[in-house]
Structures are given as structure tokens and as C-alpha cells.
N, C-alpha and C positions, 0 to 999 in steps of 0.2 A: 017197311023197316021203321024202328022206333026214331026220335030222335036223337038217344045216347048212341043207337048201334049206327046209324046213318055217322055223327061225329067221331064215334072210333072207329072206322072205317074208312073216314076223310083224314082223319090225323092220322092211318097208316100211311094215306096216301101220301103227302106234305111229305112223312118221313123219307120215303122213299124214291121224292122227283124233285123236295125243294131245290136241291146241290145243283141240278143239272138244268132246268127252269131258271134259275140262278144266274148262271153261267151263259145260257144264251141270254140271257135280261142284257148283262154285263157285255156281251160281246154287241150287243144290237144298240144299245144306248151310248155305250164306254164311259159310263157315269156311273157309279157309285151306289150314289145316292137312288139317282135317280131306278135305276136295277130294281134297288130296294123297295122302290113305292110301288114298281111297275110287277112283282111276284109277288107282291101281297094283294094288289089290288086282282091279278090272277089268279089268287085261290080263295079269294072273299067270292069271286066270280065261278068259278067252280064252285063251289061250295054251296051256294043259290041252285046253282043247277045240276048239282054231284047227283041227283033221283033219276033226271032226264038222259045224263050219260048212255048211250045205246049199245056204248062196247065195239060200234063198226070199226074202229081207230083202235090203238095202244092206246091207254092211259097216256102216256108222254106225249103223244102226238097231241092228245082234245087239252092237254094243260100248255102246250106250245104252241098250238093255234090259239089260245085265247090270250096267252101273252102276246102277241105281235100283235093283235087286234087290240090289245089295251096302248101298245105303244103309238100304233098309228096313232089310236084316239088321244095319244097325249099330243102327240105332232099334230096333228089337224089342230088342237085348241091353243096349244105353243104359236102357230102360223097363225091363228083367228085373235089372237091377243096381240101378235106383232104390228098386224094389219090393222088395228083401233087403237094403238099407240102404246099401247102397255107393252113396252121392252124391255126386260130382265136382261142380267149378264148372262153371255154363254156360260152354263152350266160344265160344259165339258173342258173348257179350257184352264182349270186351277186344278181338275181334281185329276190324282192318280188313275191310271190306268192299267188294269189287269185281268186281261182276258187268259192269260196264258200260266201267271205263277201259282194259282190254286188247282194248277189241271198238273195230274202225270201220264198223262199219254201220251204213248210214242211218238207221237206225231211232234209235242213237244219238246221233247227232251232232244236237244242240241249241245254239240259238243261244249262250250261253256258258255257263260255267261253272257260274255259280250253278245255270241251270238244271237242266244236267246231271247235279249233284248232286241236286237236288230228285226228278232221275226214276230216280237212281238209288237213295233212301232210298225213295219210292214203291214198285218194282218189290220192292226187297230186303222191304220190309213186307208184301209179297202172300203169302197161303200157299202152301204148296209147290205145289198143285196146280197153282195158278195161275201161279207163279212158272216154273215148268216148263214150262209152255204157251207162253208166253212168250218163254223163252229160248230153243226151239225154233223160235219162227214169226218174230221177228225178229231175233231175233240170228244164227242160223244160217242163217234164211232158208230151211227145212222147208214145205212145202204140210203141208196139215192133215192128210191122208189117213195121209201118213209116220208124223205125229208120234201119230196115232192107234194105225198101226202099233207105233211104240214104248213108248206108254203100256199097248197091250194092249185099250183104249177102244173103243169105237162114234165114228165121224166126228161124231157129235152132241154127243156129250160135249164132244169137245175144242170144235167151235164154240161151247157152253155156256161153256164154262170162260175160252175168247179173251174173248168178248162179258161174262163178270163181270169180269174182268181191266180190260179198257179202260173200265169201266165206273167201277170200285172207282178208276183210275189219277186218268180224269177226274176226280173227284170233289177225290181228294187234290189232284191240281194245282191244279184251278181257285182252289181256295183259297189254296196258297203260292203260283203265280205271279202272284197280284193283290198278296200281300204283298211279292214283289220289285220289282214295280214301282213 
């Protein structure tokens, strides 16, 4: 493949995963910003190795495993700069947070506002692992086996990880949705 047709073929790609690549950035970091660095540095990384692609995966799967592996590696170097004394402000604590209001899936769509908000502080407050899960199985609307696929996981893990998820969600709501009402 030439190198125009290899790059129109990678920019159909971009077209058609940035949104959703995106949006799990944004649910796994809950930064912004940081989303931003972490799905670019995800398709500059694809893109290097867009030849290699074997096809055993979805496309969305080999562009979502290499997103989480870029976040780890920003964590691991975030943790190795904390630990030799270079400590920045938490990043996640000024910026807005929005895993939920760019999304219209079902899963989202709550009777109004207040609520919406309340599930979207709930989910954001999940750990990553869980948060992850999550983003995959409803927002994106992934059967588990995929999202297992993408985490690298056992099928069981991730049913683990749904079932503490809805678990931990319930809990939280049940308590502020009786407060809004």
C-alpha cells in the first residue's frame, strides 16, 4: 500500500472511531484536556503501526487497547515524576467533567436533568476499572466478550466488574434520587 492510500485509509479510520476513542479517553481520565493528548497520542500510535494491524480484533478494539495502554503509560510517568518530586496540581480537579452530555444513549437519557447529573457524578466517581466497563457496555453499547477483548480480561472479570459497577451506581442513587425528590 502506497503512502497516500495507507493515509486515506487511516483518516477514514480517525473518522469513524475518533468520537468513541474519545469518549472512553474522557470517561477513563475525566480530564479534558488531558482525553485530548491521550487520543491523539492513540492514533499517531496507530498510525506507526496502521501496516501491522492483523485484523484479529475490530478495528475499535486495537484503537481501544492502545488508548488505555497510552493512559497507563501517562500514569506510570505522572506516579515516577510524583515520586522524584515534580508534583503538578491535580489536573482533574478544576476541569469540567463530561462523560455522559456528548453521549445520547439510552442508557443515558434520564428523566431530567437533575437526574442526569446525579448519574453522571455517580459513574465519574466509579474507579477507573469500573468506569471503563461501563463506558464500554453502555455507552458504546460493546457486548462484554469485546470489552473483555479490549481490557485483555477473562469474560468474568468484566461481568464482575458490570455487577460492582451497578452495584456501587445503585447505592449512590438510591440515596440522592430520594433527596431530589
Amino acid at each position: 500500500m502506497s503512502g497516500q492510500e495507507k493515509s486515506q485509509e487511516f483518516a477514514e479510520v480517525v473518522d469513524a472511531y475518533y468520537e468513541r476513542i474519545f469518549r472512553g479517553a474522557l470517561s477513563v481520565t475525566r480530564d479534558r484536556r488531558l482525553a485530548e493528548e491521550i487520543v491523539q497520542e492513540t492514533f499517531v500510535s496507530a498510525f506507526k503501526k496502521f501496516d501491522s494491524f492483523s485484523g484479529r480484533s475490530s478495528v475499535f478494539t486495537w484503537l481501544y487497547r492502545i488508548m488505555l495502554n497510552n493512559y497507563c503509560r501517562h500514569c506510570r510517568r505522572k506516579k515516577l515524576m510524583s515520586r522524584l518530586g515534580f508534583v503538578q496540581g491535580d489536573a482533574n480537579s478544576s476541569q469540567t467533567r463530561s462523560v455522559m452530555s456528548r453521549n445520547s444513549s439510552p442508557a443515558a437519557e434520564v428523566a431530567n436533568s437533575e437526574e442526569r447529573e446525579l448519574l453522571r457524578k455517580a459513574v465519574d466517581e466509579l474507579p477507573a476499572k469500573l468506569r471503563v466497563v461501563v463506558a464500554l457496555h453502555y455507552f458504546d453499547g460493546l457486548p462484554l466478550n469485546e470489552i473483555a477483548g479490549i481490557l485483555g480480561c477473562r469474560l468474568g472479570t468484566v461481568k464482575s466488574r458490570l455487577f460492582d459497577a451497578r452495584k456501587r451506581l445503585c447505592r449512590t442513587l438510591q440515596g440522592n434520587l430520594q433527596d431530589v425528590h
